[in-house]
C-alpha positions in Angstrom: 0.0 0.0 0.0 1.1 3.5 -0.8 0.9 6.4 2.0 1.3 10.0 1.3 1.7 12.2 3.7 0.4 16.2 4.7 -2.7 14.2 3.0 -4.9 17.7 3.6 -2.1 19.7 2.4 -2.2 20.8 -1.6 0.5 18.8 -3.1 -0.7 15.5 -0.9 -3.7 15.9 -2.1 -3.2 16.1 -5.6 -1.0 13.6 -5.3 -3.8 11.3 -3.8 -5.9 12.5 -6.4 -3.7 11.8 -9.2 -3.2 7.8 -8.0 -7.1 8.1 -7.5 -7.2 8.5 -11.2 -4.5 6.2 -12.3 -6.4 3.5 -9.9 -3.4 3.3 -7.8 -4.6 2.3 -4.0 -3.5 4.4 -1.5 -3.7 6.2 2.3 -3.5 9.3 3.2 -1.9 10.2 6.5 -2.7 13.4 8.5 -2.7 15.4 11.5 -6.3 16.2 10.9 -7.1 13.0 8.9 -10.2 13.0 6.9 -12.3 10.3 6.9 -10.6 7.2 5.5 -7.0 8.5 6.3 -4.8 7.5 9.0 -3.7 9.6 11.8 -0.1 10.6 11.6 1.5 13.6 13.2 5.4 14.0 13.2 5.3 15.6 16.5 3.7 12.4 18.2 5.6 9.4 17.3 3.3 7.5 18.9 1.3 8.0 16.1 3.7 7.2 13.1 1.9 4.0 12.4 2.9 2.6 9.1 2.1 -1.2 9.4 1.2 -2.4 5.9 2.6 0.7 4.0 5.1 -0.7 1.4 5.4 2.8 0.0 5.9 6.2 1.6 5.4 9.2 -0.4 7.2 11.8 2.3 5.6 15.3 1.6 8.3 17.5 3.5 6.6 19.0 6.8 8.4 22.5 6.3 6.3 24.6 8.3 8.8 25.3 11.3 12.4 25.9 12.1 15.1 23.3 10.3 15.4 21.5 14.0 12.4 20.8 14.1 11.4 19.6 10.7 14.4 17.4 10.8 13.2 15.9 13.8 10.0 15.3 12.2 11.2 13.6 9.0 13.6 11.6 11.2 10.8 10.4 13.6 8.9 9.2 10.5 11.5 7.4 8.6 12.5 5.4 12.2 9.1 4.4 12.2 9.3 3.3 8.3 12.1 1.1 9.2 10.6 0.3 12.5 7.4 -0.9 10.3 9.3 -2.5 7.2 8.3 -0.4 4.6 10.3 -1.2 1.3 10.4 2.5 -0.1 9.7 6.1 0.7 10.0 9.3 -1.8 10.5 12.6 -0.2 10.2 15.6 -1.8 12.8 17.6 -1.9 14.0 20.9 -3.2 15.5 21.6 -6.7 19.3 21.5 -6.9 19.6 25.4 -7.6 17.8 25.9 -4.8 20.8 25.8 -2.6 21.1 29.2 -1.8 17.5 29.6 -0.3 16.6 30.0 3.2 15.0 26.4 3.7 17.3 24.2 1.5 19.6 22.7 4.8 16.4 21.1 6.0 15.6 19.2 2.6 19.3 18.1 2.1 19.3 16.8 5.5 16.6 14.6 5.0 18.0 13.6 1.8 20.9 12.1 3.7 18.1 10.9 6.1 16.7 9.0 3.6 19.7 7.7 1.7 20.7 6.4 5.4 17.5 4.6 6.2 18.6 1.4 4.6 15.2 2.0 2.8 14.9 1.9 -1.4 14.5 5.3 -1.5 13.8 8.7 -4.9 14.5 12.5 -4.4 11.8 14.1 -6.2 13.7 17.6 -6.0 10.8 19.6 -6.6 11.3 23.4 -8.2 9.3 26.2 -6.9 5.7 26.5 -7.6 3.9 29.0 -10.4 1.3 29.6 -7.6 3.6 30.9 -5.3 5.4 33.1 -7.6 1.9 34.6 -9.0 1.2 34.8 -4.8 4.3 36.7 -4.6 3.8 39.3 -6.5 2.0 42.4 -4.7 -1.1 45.0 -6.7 -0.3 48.1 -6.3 -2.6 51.2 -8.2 -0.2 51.1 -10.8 0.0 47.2 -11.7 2.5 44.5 -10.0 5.6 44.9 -7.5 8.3 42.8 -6.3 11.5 42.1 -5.5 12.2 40.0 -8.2 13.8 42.4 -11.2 13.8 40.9 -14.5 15.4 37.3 -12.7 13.8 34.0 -13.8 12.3 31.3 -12.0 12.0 27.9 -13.9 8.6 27.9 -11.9 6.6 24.7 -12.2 2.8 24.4 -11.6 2.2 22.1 -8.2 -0.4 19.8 -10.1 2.7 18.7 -12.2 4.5 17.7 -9.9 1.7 15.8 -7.9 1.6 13.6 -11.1 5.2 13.2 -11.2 5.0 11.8 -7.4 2.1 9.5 -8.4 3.7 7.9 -11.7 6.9 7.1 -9.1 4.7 5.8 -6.2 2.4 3.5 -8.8 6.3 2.0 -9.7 8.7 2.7 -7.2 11.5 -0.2 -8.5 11.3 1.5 -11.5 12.7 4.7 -9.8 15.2 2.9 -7.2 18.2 5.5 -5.8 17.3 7.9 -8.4 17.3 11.4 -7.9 15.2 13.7 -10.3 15.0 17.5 -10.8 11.7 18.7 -11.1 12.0 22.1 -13.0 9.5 24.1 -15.4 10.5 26.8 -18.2 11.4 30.1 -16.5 9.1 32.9 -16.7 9.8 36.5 -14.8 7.5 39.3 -12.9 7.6 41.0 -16.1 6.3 38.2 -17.9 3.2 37.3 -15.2 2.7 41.5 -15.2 2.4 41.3 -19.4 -0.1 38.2 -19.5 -1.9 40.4 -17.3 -1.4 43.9 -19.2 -0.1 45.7 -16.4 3.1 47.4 -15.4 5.6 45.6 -13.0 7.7 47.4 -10.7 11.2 46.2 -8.9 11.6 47.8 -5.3 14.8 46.5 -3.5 15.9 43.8 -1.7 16.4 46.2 1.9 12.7 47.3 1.2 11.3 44.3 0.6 12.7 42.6 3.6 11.7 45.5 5.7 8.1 44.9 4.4 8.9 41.0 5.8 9.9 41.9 9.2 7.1 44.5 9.6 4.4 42.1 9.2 2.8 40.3 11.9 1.1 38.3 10.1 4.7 36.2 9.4 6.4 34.0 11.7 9.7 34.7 12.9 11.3 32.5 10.1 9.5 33.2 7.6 11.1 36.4 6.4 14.9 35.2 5.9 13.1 32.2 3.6 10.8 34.8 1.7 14.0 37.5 1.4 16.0 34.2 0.1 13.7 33.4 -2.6 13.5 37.1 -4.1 17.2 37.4 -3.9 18.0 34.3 -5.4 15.0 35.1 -8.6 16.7 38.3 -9.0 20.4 37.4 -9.5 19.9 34.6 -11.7 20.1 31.0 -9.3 16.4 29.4 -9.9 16.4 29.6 -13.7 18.1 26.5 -14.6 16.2 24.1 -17.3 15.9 20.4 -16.8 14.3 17.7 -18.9 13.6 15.4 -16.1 10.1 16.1 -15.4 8.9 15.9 -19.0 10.7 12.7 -19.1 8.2 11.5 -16.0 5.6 12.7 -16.9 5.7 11.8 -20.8 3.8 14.6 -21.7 4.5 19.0 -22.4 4.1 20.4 -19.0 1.4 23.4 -17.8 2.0 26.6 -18.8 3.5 27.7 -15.6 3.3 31.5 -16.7 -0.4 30.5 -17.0 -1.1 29.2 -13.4 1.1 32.3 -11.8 -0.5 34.9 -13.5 -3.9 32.8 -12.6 -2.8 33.1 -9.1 -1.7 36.8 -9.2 -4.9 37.9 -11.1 -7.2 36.0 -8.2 -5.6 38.4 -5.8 -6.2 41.6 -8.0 -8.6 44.1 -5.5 -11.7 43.8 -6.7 -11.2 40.1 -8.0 -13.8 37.5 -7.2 -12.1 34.4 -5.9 -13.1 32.1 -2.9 -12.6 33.2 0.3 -10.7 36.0 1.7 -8.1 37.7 0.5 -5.3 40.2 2.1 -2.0 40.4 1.3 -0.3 37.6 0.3 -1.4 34.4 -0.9 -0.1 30.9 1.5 1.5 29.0 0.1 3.4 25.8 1.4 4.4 27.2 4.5 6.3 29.9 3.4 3.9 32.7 3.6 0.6 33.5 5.8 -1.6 36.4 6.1 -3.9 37.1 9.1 -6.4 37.8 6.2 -6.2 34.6 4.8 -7.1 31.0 5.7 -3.2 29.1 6.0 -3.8 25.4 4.0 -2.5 22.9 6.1 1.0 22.5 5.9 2.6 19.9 4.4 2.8 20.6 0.5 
């Protein structure tokens, strides 16, 4: 049987979905669990119970500092061995993604995981087109960011929910491999043309001040949000690679599409369900007391 994990969270539960679809039987495991799931909370090893899971598809449980997400994917994969499951997938962070604020945590549970004794794939997901579009704030005059005129090989989540459902559905097949899950890079600019408005770069002082001022984040949110900008804008998160097009044996979403989606639901005035300040949540990375925070793992 497969488990994925963060089952409420938004790449879980596409990834669910997407095994759903391909008839591929499998669990998902929450904190909250919804009916049908199986309760599973890193921060309770007495309830990491993976009896009769052969595969473990390990959505990373990001929302906190490194120690403690470590701690968490390291409680879970004890239990995996403790319960002889054959093979888990994490997922991971792209490879150019080394300069970003929460890339120690993902490495370390890469070496986790290569560790565990446990057949075992990297799925080193790129960053998501719906947080870029998220990321980007309306002004009167069109779009701001921090960004400038970098590129971000930005990849829409639902691809890469697939991507973790074609390797669950035939893990051999994917045995100590380690894939980089990367889109074609779009900018601001580009997101601020699809939807004919201006774009405007402020700097990377004022745009961490902006973090720090705002309740609304927790405290280590802004070094990861101010790593992300910094990293778009001098070039480190545009690099191309044909491994998820390979998985997935098909062209991949427009990513510009599903950011500029996301930016344009956020517009003032915009109708889109439920409220909306802000920013957009997305993964753990951002929150707004305006907006309800998805759960989060993936």
């Amino acid at each position: 049987m497969i488990m994925v994990t963060g089952a409420n969270g938004q790449l879980a539960s596409l990834t669910l979905q997407e095994l759903a679809v391909r008839k591929v039987p499998a669990l998902g495991g929450s904190r909250t669990p919804a009916y049908g799931q199986r309760h599973l909370d890193f921060d309770d090893p007495t309830t990491l119970d993976l009896t009769g899971v052969s595969t473990l598809v390990l959505v990373s449980a990001g929302y906190a500092e490194d120690d403690r997400v470590i701690a968490r994917h390291r409680a879970l994969l004890d239990a995996a061995v403790r319960d002889r499951v054959a093979h888990v997938i994490y997922t991971s962070l792209t490879g150019t993604g080394e300069h970003l604020g929460f890339a120690l945590a993902h490495r370390a549970t890469e070496n986790l995981v290569k560790a565990s004794g446990l057949g075992w794939t990297i799925l080193r997901n790129g960053l998501y087109a719906e947080l870029f579009g998220a990321l980007l704030t309306w002004t009167p005059d069109g779009l701001e960011s921090a960004f400038g005129d970098g590129a971000l090989s930005a990849v829409a989540r639902a691809d890469l929910a697939a991507a973790a459902a074609i390797v669950a559905g035939h893990p051999t097949a994917h045995v100590a491999k380690t894939y980089d899950l990367v889109g074609d890079p779009i900018t601001a600019g580009d997101v601020a043309g699809r939807l004919d408005v201006a774009h405007r770069t402020i700097g990377l002082s004022e745009y961490r001040a902006r973090l720090l001022a705002d309740d609304a984040l927790l405290p280590f949110q802004p070094p990861m949000l101010a790593s992300i900008a910094t990293s778009i804008r001098h070039g480190f998160l545009s690099t191309h690679s044909p491994d998820l097009v390979k998985l997935l044996d098909r062209p991949l979403t427009d990513a510009l599409a599903v950011a500029a989606d996301t930016a344009g639901a956020m517009r003032p005035g915009a109708r889109c369900p439920g409220p909306v300040g802000r920013a957009v949540p997305v993964d753990g990375l951002t929150r707004s007391k305006d907006v309800r925070r998805p759960s989060t793992a993936g």
